[in-house]
BAVEXKOL-740371 format. One record per atom (N, C-alpha, C): residue number from 1; x, y, z; atom name. Coordinates in steps of 0.001 Angstrom, whole numbers, plus 524288, in hexadecimal, padded with zeros to 5 digits. Example, Ala and Ser with C-alpha at 12.3 -4.5 7.8 and 13.67 -1.06 7.14 Angstrom:
2
REC  num      x      y      z  atomo
REC    1  83386  7E9C6  81E78      N
REC    1  8300C  7EE6C  81E78     CA
REC    1  83390  7F31C  81E78      C
REC    2  83232  7F736  81BA8      N
REC    2  83566  7FBDC  81BE4     CA
REC    2  83264  8001E  81EBE      C
end
This chain:
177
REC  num      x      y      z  atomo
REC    1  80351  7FB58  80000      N
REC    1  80000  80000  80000     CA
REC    1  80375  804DC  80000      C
REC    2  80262  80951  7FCFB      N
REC    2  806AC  80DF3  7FCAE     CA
REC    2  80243  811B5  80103      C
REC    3  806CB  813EA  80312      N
REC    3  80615  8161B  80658     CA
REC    3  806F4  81C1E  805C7      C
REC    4  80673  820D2  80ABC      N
REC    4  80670  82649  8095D     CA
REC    4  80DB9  826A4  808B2      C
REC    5  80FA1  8238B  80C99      N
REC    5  815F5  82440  80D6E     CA
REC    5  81810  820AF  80D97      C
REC    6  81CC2  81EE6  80D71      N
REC    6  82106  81958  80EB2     CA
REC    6  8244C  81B71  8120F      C
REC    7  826CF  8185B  8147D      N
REC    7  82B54  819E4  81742     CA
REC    7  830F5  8161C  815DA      C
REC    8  8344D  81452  819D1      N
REC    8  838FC  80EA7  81757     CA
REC    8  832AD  80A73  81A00      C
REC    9  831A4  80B89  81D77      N
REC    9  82E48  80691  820A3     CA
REC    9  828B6  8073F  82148      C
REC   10  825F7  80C11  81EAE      N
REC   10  821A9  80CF0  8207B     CA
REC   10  81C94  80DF4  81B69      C
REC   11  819B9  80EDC  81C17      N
REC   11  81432  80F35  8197D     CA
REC   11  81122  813AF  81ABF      C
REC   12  81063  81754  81798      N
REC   12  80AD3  81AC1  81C00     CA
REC   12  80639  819D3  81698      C
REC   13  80192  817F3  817DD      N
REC   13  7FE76  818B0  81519     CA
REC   13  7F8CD  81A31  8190B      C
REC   14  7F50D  81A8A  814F6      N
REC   14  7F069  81E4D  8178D     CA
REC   14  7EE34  81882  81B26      C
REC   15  7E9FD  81841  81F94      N
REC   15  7E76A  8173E  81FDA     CA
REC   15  7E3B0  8146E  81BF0      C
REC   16  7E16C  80F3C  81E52      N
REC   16  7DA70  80E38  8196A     CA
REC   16  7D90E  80C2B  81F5F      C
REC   17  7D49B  809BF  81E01      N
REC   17  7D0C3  80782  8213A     CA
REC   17  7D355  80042  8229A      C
REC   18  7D5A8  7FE33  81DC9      N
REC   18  7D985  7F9F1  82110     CA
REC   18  7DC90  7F9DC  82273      C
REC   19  7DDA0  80004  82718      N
REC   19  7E213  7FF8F  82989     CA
REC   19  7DF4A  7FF17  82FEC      C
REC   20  7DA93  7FCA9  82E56      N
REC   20  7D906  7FCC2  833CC     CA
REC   20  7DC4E  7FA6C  83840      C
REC   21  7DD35  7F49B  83647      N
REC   21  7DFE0  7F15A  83A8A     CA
REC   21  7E286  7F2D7  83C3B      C
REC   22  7E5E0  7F50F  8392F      N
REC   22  7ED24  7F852  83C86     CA
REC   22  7E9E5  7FE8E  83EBD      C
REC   23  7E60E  7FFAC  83E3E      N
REC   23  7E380  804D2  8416E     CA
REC   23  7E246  803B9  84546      C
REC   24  7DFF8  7FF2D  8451C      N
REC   24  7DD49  7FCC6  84A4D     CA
REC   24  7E226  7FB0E  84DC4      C
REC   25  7E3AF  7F817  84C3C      N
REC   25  7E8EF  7F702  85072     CA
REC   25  7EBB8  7FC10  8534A      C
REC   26  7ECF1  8010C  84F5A      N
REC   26  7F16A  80361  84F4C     CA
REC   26  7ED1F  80628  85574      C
REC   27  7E8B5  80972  853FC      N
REC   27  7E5DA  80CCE  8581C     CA
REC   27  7E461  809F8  85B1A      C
REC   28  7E55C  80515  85DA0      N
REC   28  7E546  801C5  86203     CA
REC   28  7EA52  80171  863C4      C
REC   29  7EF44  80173  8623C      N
REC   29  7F3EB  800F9  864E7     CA
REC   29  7F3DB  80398  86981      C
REC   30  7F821  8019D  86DFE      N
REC   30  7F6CB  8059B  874D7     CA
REC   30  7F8C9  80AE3  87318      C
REC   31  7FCCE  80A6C  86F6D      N
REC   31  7FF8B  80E4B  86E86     CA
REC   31  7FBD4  813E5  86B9E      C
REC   32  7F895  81146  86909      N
REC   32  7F59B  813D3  864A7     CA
REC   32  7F1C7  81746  86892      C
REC   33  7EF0C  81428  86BBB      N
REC   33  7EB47  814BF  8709C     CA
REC   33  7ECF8  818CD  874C4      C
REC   34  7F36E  817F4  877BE      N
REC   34  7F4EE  81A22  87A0C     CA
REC   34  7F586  820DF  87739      C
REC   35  7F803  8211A  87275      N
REC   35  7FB11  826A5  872D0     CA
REC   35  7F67E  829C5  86C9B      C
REC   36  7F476  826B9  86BCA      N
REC   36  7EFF1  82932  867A7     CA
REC   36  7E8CE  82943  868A6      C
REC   37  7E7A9  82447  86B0E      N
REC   37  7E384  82465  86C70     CA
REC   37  7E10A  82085  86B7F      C
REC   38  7DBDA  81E13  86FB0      N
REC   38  7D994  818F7  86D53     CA
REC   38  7D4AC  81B62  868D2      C
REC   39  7D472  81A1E  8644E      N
REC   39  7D174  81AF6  85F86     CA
REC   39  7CCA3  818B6  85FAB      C
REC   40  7CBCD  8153A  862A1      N
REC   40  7C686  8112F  86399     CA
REC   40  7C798  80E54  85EB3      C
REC   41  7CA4D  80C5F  85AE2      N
REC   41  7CB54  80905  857F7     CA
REC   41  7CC80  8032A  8598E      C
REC   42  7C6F0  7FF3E  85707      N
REC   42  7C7A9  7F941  85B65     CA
REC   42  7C8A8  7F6E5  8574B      C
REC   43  7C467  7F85D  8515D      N
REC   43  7C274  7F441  84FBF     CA
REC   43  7C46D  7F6D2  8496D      C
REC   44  7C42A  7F265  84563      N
REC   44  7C825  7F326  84051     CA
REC   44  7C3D4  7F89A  83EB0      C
REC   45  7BE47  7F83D  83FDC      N
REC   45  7BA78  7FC4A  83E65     CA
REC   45  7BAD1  800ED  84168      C
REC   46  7BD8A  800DC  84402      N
REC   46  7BF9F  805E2  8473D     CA
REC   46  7C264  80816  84491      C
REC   47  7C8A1  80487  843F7      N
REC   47  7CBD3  805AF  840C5     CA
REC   47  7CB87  80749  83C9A      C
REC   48  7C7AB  80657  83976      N
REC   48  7C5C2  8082D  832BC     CA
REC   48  7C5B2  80DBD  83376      C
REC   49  7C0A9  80D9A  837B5      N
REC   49  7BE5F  813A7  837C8     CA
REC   49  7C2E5  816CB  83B34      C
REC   50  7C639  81446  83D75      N
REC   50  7CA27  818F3  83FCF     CA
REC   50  7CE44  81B1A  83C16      C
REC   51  7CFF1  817C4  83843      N
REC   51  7D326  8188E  8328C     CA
REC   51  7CF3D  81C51  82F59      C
REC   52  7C9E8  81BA2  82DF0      N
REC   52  7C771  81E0A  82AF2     CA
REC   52  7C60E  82594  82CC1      C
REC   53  7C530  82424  832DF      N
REC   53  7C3FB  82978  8330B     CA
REC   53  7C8F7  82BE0  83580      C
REC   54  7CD12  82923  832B6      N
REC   54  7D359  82C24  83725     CA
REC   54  7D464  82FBB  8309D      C
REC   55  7D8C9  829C0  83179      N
REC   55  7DC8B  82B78  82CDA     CA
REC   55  7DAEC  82C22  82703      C
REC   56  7D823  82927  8275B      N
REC   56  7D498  8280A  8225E     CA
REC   56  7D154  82E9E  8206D      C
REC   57  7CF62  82E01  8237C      N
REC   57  7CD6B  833B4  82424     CA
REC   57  7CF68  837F5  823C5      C
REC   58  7D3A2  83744  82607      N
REC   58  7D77E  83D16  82616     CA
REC   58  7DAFA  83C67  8204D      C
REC   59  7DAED  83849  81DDF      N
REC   59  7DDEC  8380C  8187B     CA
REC   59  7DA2E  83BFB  8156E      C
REC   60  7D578  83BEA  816C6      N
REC   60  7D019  83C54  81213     CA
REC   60  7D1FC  843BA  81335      C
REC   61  7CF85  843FB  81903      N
REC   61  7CF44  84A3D  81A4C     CA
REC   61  7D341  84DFB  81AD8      C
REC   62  7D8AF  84B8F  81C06      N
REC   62  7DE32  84D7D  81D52     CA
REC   62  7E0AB  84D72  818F0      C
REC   63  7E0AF  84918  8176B      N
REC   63  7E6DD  846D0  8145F     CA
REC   63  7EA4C  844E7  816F7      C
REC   64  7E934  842CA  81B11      N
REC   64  7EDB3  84037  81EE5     CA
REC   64  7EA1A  83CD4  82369      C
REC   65  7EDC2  83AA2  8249B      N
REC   65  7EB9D  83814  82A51     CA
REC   65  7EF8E  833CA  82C88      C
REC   66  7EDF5  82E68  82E50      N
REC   66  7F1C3  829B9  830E1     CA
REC   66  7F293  827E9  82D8E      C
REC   67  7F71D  82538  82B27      N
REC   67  7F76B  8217A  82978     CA
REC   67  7F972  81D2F  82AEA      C
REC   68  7F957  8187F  82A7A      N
REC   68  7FA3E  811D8  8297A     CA
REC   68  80165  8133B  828F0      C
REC   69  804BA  8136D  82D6D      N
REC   69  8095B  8115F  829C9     CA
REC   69  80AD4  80C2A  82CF4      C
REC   70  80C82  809C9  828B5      N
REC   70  80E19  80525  826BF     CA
REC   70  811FD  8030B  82501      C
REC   71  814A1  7FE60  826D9      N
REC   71  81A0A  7FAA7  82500     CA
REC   71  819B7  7FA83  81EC3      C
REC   72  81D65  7FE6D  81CC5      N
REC   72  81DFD  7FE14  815C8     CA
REC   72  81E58  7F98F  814B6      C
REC   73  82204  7F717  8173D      N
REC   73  820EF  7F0B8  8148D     CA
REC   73  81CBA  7ED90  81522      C
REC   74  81A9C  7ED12  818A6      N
REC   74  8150E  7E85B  81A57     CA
REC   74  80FA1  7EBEA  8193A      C
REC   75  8105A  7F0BD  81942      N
REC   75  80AC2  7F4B9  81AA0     CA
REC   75  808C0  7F115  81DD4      C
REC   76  80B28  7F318  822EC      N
REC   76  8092D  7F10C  8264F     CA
REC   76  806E0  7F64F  82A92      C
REC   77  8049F  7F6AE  82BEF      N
REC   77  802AA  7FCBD  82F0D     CA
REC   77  8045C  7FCF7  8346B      C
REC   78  80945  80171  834C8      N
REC   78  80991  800A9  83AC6     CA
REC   78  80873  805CD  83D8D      C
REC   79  806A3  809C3  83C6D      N
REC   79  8056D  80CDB  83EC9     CA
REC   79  8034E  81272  83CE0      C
REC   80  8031F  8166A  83E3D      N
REC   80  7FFF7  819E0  839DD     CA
REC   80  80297  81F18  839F7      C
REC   81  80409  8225F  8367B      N
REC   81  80554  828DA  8381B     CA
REC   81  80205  82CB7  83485      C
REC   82  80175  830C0  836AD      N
REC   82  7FE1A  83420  832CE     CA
REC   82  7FC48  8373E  83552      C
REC   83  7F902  83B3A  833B3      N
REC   83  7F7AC  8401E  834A5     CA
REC   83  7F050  84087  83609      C
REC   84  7F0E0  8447C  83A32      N
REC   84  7E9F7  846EC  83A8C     CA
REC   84  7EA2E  84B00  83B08      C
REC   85  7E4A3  84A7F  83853      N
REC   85  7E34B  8513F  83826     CA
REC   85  7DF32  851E1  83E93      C
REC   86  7E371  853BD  8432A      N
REC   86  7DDAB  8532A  846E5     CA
REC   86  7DAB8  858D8  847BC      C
REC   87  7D577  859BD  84A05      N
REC   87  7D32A  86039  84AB4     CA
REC   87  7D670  8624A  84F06      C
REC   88  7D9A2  860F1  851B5      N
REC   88  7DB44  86396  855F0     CA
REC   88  7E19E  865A2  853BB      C
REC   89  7E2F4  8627C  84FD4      N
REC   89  7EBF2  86543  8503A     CA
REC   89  7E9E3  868F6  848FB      C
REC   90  7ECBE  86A9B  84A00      N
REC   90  7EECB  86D42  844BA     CA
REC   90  7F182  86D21  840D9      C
REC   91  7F2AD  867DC  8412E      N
REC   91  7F772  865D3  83EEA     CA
REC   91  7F544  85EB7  83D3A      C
REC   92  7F62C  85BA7  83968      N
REC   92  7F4ED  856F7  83949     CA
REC   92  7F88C  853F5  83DBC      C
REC   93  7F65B  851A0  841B1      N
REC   93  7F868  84C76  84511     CA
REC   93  7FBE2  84803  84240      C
REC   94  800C4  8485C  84222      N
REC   94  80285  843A5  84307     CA
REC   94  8034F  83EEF  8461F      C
REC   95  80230  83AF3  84574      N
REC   95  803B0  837F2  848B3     CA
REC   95  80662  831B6  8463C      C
REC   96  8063D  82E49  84A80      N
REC   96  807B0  8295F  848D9     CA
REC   96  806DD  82593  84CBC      C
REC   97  80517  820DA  84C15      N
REC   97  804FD  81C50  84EC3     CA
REC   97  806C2  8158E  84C06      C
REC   98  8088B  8141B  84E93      N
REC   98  80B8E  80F8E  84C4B     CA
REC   98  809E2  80AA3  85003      C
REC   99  808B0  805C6  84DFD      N
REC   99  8081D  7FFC4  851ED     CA
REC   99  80E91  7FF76  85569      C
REC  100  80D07  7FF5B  858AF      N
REC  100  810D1  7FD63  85CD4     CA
REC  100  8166B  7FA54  85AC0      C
REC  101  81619  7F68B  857F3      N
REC  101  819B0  7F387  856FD     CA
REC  101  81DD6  7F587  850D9      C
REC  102  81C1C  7FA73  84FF5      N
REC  102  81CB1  7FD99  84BC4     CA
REC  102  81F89  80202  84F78      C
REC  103  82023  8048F  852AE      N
REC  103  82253  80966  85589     CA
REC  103  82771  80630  85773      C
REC  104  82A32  80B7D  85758      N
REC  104  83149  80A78  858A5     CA
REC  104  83534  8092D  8551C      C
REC  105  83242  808FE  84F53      N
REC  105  8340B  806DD  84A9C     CA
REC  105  83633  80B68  8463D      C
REC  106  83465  81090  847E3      N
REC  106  834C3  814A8  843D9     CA
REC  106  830EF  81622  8417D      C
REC  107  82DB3  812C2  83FFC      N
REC  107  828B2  81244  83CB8     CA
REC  107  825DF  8186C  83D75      C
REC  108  824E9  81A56  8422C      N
REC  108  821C0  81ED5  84280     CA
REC  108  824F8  822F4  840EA      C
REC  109  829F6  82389  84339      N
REC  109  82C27  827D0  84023     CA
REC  109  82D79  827EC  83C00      C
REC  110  82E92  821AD  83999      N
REC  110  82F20  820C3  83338     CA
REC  110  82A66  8244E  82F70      C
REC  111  824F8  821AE  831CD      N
REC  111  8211B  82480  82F33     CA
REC  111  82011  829F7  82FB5      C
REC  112  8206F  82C3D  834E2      N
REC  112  81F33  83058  835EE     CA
REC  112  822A6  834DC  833D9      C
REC  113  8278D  832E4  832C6      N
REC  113  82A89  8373E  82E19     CA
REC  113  8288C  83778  829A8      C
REC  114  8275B  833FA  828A2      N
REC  114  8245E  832AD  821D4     CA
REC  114  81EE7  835E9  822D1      C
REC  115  81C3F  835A1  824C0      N
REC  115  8155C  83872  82555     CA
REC  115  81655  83C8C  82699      C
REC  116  819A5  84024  828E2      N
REC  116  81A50  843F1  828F5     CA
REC  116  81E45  846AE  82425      C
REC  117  8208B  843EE  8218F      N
REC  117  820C6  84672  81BD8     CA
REC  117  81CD5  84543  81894      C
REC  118  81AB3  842BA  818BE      N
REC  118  814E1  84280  81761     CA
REC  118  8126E  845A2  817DF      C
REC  119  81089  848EE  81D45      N
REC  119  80EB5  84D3A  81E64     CA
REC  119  80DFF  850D1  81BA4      C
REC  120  81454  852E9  81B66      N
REC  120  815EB  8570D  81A4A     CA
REC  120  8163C  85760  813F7      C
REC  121  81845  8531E  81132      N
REC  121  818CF  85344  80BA8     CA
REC  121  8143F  85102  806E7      C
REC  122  8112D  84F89  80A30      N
REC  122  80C33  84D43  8080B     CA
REC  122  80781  85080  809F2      C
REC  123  806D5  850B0  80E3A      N
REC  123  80110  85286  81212     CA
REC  123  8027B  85980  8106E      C
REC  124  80738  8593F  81215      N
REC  124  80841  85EB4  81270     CA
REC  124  8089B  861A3  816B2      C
REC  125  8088C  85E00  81AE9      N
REC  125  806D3  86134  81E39     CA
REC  125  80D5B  86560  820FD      C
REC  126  80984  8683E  825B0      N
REC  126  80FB0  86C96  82773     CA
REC  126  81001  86A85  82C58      C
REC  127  80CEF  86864  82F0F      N
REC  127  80D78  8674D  83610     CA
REC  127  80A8B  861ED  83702      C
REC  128  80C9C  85F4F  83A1B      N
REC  128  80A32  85B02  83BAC     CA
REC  128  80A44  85AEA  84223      C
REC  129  806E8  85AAD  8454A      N
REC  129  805F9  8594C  84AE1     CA
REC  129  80561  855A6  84D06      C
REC  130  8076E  85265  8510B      N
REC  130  804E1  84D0C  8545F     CA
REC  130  8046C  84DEF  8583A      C
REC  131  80078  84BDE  859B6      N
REC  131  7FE67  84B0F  86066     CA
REC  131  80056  84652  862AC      C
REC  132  8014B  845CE  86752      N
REC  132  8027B  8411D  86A3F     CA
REC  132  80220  8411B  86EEC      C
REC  133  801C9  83CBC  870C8      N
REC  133  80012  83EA2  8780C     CA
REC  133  8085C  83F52  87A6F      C
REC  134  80726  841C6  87E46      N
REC  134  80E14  83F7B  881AF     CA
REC  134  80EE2  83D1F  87FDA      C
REC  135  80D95  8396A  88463      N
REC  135  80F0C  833E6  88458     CA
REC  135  8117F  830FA  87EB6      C
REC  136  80EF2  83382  879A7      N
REC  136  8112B  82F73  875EF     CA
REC  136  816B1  82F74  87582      C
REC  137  8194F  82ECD  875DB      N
REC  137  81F55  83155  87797     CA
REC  137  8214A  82EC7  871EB      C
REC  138  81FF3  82ABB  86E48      N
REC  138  8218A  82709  86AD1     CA
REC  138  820DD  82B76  866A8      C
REC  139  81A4D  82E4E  866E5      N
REC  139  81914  831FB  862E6     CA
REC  139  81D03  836BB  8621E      C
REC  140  81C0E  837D9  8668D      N
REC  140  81EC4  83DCD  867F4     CA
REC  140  82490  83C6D  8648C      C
REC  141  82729  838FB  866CB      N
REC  141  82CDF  83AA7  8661E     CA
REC  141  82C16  838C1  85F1E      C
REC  142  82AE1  83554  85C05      N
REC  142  82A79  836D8  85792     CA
REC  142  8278D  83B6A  85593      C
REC  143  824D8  83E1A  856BB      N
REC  143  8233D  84388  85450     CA
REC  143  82867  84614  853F2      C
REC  144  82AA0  846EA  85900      N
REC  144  83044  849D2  859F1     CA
REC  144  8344C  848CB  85563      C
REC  145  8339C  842CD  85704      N
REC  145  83816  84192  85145     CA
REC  145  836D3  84349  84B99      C
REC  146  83223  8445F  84A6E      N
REC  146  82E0B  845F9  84704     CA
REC  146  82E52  84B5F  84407      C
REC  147  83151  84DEF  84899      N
REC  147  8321A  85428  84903     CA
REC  147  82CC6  85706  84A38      C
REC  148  82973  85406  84D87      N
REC  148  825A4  85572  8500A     CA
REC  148  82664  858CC  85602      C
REC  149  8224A  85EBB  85625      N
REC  149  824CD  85FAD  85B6C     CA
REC  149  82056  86017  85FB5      C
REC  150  82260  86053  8640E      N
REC  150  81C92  8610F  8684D     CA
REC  150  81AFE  864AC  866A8      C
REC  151  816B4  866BB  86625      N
REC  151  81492  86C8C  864C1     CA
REC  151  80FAF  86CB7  86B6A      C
REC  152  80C83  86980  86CAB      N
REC  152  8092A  86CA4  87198     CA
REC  152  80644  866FF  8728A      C
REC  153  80422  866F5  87924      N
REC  153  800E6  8634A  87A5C     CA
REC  153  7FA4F  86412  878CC      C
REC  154  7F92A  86065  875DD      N
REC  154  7F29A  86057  87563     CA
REC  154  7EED0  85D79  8787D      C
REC  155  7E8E0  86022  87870      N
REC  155  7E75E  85B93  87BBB     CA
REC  155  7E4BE  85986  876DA      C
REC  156  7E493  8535C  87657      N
REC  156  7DFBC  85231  871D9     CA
REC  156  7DC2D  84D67  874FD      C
REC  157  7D843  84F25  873A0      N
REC  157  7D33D  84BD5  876C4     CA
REC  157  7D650  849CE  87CB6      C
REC  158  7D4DE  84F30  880A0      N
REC  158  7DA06  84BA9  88706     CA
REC  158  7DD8D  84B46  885EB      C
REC  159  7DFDD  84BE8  8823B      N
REC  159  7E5CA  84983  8826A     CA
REC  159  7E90D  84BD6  88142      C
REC  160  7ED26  84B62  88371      N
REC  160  7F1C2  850A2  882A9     CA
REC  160  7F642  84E0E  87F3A      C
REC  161  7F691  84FE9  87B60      N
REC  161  7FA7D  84F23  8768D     CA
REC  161  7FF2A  8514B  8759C      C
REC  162  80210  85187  87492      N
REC  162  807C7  854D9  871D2     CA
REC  162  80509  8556C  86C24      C
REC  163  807A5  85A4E  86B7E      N
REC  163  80709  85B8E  865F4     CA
REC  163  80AD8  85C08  86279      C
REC  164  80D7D  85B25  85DA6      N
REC  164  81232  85B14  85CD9     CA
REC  164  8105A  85E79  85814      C
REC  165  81446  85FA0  853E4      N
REC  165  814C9  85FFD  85063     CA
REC  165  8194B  8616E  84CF9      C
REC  166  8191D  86003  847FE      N
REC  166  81D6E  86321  84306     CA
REC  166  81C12  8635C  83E7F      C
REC  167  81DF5  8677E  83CA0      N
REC  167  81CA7  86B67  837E0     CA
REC  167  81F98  86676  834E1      C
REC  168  81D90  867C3  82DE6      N
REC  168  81EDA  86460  829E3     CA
REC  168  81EEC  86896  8272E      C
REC  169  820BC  866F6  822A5      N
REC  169  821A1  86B49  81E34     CA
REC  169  82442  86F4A  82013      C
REC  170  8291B  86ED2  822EC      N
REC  170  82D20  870F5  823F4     CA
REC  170  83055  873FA  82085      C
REC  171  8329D  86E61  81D56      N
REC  171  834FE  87097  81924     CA
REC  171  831C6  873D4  8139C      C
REC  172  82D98  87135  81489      N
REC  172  82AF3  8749B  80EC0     CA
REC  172  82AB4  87B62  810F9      C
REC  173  82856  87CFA  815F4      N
REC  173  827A9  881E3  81903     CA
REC  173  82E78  883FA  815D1      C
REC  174  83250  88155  818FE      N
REC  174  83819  8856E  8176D     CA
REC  174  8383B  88578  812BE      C
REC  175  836A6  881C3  80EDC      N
REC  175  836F2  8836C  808FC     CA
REC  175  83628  8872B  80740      C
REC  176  8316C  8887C  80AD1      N
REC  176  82C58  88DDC  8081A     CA
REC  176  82DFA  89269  80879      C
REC  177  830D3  891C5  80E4D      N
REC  177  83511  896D1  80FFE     CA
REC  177  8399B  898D1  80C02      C
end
């Protein structure tokens, strides 16, 4: 299956509706639960409609959203990165989540350099923001590596977040100059 990006080891392609199984698994992980949130996702019909009205959705209305990345060799799906448009930041949300047995490998920062030239050279975009609770300490310090910076604490629904962010289209801005 061709995908939006490649990497040496990776895959990003969009979301469909048979990516339920690896949706369903992934928003049940403790990890997934602990530092993002429980989704109420039990059942593969959960999963449909949580793909359909996420990412799926935000491809239609945005031009962006999560995607499926995946082992280039097996397309095998291990975890997801991509962008939201939410009503509360000003900026599209980045984020990322990966299956357990997939983290410590590179994989997230492998992809997450790649989607963020993506961003910037495709989407277009100039700024990207992530939220995360403390505690994620795994998140945080890749944003950093990311060239992501603290910018202010939020509350979102109770909950108190870090806010990060970094400008894109860096270099196109000094061109213009």
């Amino acid at each position: 299956m061709r995908g939006i990006l490649e990497t040496n080891r990776l895959l990003l392609r969009k979301f469909s509706v048979d990516d339920a199984p690896f949706m369903l698994r992934l928003v049940n992980e403790p990890s997934w639960i602990e530092y993002i949130g429980d989704r109420n996702v039990r059942t593969l019909e959960d999963a449909q409609k949580y793909l359909l009205d996420g990412s799926i959705q935000s491809y239609h209305d945005h031009g962006f959203g999560f995607y499926n990345v995946c082992l280039r060799d097996t397309q095998m799906p291990i975890g997801t990165v991509g962008f939201a448009k939410r009503p509360f930041l000003d900026h599209p949300d980045f984020g990322f989540a990966f299956l357990p047995e997939y983290t410590g490998q590179g994989y997230a920062l492998e992809m997450a350099v790649a989607a963020m030239a993506y961003a910037e050279e495709v989407l277009k975009l100039e700024k990207l923001v992530a939220i995360t609770l403390p505690s994620n300490r795994r998140s945080i310090q890749l944003l950093i590596k990311l060239g992501f910076r603290f910018e202010k604490t939020v509350m979102v629904d109770g909950d108190e977040l870090f806010l990060f962010g970094t400008e894109l289209n860096f270099v196109h801005k000094d061109e213009e100059d």
